[in-house]
C-alpha positions in Angstrom: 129.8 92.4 141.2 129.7 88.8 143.1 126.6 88.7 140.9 128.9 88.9 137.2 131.4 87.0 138.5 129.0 84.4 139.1 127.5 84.2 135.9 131.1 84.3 134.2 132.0 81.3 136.1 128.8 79.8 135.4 130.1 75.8 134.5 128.2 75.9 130.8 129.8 73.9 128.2 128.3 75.7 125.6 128.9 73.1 123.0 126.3 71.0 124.9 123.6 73.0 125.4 120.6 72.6 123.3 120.0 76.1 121.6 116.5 76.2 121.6 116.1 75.5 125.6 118.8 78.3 126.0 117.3 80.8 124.3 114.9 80.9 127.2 117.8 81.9 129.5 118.2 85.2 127.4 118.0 88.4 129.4 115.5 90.4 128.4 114.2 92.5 131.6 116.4 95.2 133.6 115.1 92.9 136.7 117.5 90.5 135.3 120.1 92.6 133.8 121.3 93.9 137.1 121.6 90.6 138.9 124.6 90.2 136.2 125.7 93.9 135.5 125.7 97.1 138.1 123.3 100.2 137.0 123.0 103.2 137.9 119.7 104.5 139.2 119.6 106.9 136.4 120.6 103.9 134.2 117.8 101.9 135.5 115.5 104.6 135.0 116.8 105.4 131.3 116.9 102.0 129.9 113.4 101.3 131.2 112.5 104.5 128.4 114.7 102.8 126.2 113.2 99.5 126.3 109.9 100.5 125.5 110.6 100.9 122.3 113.9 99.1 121.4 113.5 95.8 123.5 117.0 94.2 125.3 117.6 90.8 124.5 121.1 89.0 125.3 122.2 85.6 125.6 124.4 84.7 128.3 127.3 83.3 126.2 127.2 87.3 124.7 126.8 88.2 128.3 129.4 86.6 129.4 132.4 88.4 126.9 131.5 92.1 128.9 134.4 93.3 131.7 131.4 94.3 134.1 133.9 96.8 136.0 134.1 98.8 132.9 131.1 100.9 131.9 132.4 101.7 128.9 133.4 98.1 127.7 132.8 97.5 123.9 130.9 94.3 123.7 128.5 96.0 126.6 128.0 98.6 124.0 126.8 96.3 121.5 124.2 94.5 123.5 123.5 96.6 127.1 121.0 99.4 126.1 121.9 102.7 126.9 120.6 106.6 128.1 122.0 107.8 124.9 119.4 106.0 122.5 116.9 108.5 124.1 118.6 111.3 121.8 116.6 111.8 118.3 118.5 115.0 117.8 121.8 116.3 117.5 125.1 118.0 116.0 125.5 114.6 114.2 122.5 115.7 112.3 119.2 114.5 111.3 118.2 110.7 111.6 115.5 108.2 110.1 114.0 105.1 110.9 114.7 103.8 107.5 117.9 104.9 106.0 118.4 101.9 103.7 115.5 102.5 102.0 113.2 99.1 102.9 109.7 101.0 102.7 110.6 102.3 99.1 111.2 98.4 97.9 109.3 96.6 99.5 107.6 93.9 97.1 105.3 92.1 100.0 105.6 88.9 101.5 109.1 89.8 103.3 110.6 90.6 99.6 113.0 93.6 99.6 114.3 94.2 95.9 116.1 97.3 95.4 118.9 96.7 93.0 118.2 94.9 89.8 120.2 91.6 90.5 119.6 91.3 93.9 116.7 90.4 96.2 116.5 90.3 99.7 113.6 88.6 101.9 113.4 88.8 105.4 112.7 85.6 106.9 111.8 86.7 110.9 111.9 89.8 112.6 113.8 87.4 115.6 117.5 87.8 116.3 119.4 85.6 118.9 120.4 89.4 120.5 119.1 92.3 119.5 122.2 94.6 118.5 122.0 98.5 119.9 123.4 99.8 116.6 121.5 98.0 114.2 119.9 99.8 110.6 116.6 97.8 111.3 116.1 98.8 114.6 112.3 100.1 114.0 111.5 96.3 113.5 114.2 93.8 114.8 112.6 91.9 117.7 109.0 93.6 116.9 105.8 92.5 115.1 105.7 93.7 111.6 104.7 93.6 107.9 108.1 93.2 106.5 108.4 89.5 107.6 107.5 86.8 105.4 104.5 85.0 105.9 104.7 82.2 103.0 108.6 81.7 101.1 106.7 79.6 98.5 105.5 82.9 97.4 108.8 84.4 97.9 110.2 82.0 95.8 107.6 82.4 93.2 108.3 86.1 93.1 112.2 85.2 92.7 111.1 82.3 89.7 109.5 85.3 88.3 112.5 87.7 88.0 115.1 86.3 86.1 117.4 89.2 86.4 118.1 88.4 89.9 122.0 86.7 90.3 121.0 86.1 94.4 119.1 86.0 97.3 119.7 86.9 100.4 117.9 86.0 103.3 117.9 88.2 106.5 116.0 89.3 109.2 116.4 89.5 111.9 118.3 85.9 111.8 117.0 83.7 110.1 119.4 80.7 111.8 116.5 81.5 114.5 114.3 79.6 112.9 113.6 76.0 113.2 116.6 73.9 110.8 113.3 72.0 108.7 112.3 75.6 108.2 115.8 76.7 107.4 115.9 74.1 104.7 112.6 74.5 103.5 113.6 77.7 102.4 116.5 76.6 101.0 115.0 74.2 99.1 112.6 76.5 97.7 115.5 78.0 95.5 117.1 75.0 95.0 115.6 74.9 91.5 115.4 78.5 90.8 118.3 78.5 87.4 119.1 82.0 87.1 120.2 82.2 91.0 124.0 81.6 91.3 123.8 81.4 94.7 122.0 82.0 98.3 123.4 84.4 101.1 122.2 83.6 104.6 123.1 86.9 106.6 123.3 85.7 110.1 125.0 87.4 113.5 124.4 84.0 115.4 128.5 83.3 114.8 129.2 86.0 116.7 126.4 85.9 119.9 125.2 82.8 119.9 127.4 80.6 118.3 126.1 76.9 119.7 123.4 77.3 116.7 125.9 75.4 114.8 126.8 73.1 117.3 123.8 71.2 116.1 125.0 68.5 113.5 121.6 68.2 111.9 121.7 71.8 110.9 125.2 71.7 109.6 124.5 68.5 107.4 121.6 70.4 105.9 124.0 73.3 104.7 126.6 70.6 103.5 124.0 68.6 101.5 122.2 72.3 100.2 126.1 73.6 99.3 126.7 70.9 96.8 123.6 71.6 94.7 124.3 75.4 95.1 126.5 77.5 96.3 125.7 79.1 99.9 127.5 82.2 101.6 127.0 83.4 104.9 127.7 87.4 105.9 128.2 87.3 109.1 128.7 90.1 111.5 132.2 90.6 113.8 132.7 94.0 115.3 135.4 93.4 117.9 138.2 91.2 118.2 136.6 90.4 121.8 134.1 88.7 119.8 136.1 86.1 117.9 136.0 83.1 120.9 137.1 80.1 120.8 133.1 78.8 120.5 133.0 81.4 117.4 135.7 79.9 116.2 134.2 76.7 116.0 131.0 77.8 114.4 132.8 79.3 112.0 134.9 76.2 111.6 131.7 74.2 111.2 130.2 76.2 108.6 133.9 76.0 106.7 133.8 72.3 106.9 129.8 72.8 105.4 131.9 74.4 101.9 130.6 77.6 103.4 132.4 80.9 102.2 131.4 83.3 105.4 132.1 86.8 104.6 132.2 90.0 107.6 129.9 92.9 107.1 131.3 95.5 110.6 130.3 98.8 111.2 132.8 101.5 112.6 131.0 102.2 115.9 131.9 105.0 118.1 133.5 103.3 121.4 133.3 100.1 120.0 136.3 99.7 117.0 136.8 103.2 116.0 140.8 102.9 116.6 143.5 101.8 114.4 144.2 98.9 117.0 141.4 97.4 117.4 140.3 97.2 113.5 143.6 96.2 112.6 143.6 93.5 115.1 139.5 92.4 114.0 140.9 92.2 110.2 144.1 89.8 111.2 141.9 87.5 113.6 138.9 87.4 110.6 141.9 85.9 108.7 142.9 83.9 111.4 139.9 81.8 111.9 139.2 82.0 107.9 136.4 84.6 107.6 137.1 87.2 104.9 136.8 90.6 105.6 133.8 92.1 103.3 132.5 95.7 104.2 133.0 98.3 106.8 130.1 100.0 107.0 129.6 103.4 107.8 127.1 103.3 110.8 123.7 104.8 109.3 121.7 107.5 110.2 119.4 105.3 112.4 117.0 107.1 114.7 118.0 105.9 118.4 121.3 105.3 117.0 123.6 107.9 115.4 124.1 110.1 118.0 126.1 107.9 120.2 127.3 105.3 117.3 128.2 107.3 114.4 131.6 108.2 113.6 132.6 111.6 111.4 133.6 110.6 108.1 136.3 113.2 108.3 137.8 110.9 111.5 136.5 107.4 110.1 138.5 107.7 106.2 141.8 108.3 108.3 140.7 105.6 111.1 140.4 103.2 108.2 143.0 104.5 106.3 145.7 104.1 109.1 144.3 100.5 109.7 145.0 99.4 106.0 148.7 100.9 106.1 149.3 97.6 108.7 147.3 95.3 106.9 148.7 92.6 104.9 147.2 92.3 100.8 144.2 90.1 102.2 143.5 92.2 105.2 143.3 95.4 102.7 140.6 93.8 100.7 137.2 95.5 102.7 135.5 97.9 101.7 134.9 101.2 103.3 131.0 101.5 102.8 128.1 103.8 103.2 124.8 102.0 103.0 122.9 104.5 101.6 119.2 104.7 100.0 120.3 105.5 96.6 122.4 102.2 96.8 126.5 101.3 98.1 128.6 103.5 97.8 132.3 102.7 98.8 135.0 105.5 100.4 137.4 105.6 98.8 139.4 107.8 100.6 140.2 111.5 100.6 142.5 114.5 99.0 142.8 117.3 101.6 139.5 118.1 102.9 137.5 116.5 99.7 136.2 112.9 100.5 136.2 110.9 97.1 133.7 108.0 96.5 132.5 105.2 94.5 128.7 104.2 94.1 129.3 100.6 93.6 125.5 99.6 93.5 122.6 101.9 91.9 118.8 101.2 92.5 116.8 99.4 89.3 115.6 102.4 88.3 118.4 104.6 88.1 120.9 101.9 86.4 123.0 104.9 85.3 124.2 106.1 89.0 126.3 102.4 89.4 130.0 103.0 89.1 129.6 106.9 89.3 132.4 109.0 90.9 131.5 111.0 94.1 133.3 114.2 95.8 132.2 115.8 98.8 133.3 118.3 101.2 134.2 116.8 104.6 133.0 118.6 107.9 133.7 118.1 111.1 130.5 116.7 112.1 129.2 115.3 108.7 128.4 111.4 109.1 126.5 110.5 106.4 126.4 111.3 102.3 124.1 113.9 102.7 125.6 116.1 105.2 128.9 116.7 102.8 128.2 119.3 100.2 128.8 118.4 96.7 132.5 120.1 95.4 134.7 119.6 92.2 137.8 117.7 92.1 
């Protein structure tokens, strides 16, 4: 405990650290874990199984938000592996590595183009913390294919495909890389007439937020924003996570002419209350971030078991939360992420859940704005545990 308490009183103005050089202070061994947080032995001897395959990496600002006296704290859930990512197997039901579909549209070179009028590319497999509950968990943080290896010929595959509106470029985070490199990018599409504009899908707001403490970085966006138009998704789950340094980032990339919209995910002990999303929509507002989807947590392996809330619970969670929202608050979407595209829940009518596909893959154009009804279960999670039933 004197260990935590230490570390949370560490005298870090984190507005003045260079991000780079504190990156190396991120923890990424249990050795170092436990000088900050108590374990278990059967915690130690878990998380080194878990770590193996999923690595731990955690920046102390992140570090520094957990309540180390409660082993169930939310933002420890986010970032402290636990025993539970050893289950592949379950009442939840089954799980996959790749529930977004990523293999299936995978162009090379990083590019990811599943719906028609959209392409993503993934610019590094690096993230500033590597997120227990996240869809890409098979790659974030480990050496892969999927990353790309020359944006000129990203670019050239985007010049090519004039029925793409957007790119987005994601990762891992791509505010990880280098700001020259982060512009180069950028710069890449400048030119590219048939984009409307660039997304930059980034959690470093939210866990690492002194990335855009650095004025060079935030000049580049400002000067890239006025020959086209940039968005950043970003990534709040908890209200616990909306500091005063987040704050300021966020206020930064505001001041860049940034729109920064928030992609959660209703997460089992994390936000799935009525409370707790209520009071993450109103603080979004708050500090001028707009709140964008509310995803479904996916079927990921290593994930679902201990993350993933029923349906039949999460519609009435999310419903409940929008009764005490105000007409901005209301304006998420409820969203499974799903391999034949987005599909947004709308709600339910007894024990029938009704649904919107909102996006269809390129080659099934037809599926986009098709009505879906299931029947809810207790256990069903995901689109394909819910058996298809008439209105």
């Amino acid at each position: 405990m004197a260990s935590v308490e230490k570390l949370q009183q560490l005298p870090v103005a984190w507005s003045d650290v260079d991000w780079k050089e504190e990156l190396k202070n991120n923890i990424t061994t249990l050795d170092e874990l436990q000088k900050y947080i108590p374990l278990t032995a059967t915690e130690k001897k878990d998380l080194a199984e878990v770590v193996k395959t999923h690595p731990m990496n955690i920046p102390r600002y992140y570090l520094g938000l957990i309540d180390p006296s409660n082993p169930q704290d939310p933002i420890r859930k986010l970032c402290v592996p636990e025993g539970d990512e050893l289950i592949v197997a379950g009442d939840m039901g089954e799980t996959t590595p790749d529930p977004y579909g990523d293999d299936r549209h995978d162009k090379g070179n990083g590019v990811l183009h599943k719906y028609s009028y959209t392409a993503l590319v993934v610019g590094t497999e690096y993230c500033a913390m590597y997120c227990r509950h996240c869809f890409r968990k098979r790659m974030v943080g480990l050496p892969n294919h999927q990353t790309v290896k020359n944006f000129q010929n990203a670019a050239k595959y985007f010049t090519e495909h004039n029925e793409l509106s957007n790119v987005l470029i994601s990762g891992g985070d791509p505010f990880m890389l280098p700001t020259d490199v982060v512009g180069k990018m950028l710069e890449a599409l400048v030119e590219i007439d048939h984009l409307n504009y660039v997304r930059i899908g980034s959690r470093a707001p939210v866990v690492y937020p002194m990335r855009f403490f650095d004025d060079q970085l935030i000049e580049m966006l400002h000067a890239y924003n006025r020959r086209k138009t940039l968005y950043v998704p970003t990534h709040f789950n908890h209200p616990a996570e909306i500091t005063d340094e987040a704050t300021e980032a966020i206020l930064r990339l505001r001041e860049a002419g940034i729109t920064i919209n928030n992609q959660a995910v209703l997460l089992s002990g994390v936000n799935d209350n009525v409370d707790t999303l209520v009071a993450l929509k109103n603080t979004l507002l708050k500090i001028g971030v707009n709140p964008y989807y509310l995803y479904q947590c996916m079927p990921v392996t290593r994930v679902r078991h201990h993350f993933q809330v029923p349906l039949k619970r999460g519609v009435d969670l999310v419903d409940d939360a929008r009764r005490r929202l105000d007409g901005y608050g209301k304006r998420f979407k409820f969203i499974i992420g799903h391999d034949i595209g987005k599909i947004e829940i709308c709600g339910r009518i007894g024990d029938k859940l009704i649904m919107k596909q909102l996006h269809a893959r390129s080659d099934h154009p037809e599926e986009s704005s098709r009505m879906l009804i299931r029947q809810l279960t207790d256990n069903g999670g995901w689109l394909d545990d819910l058996p298809e039933v008439e209105l």
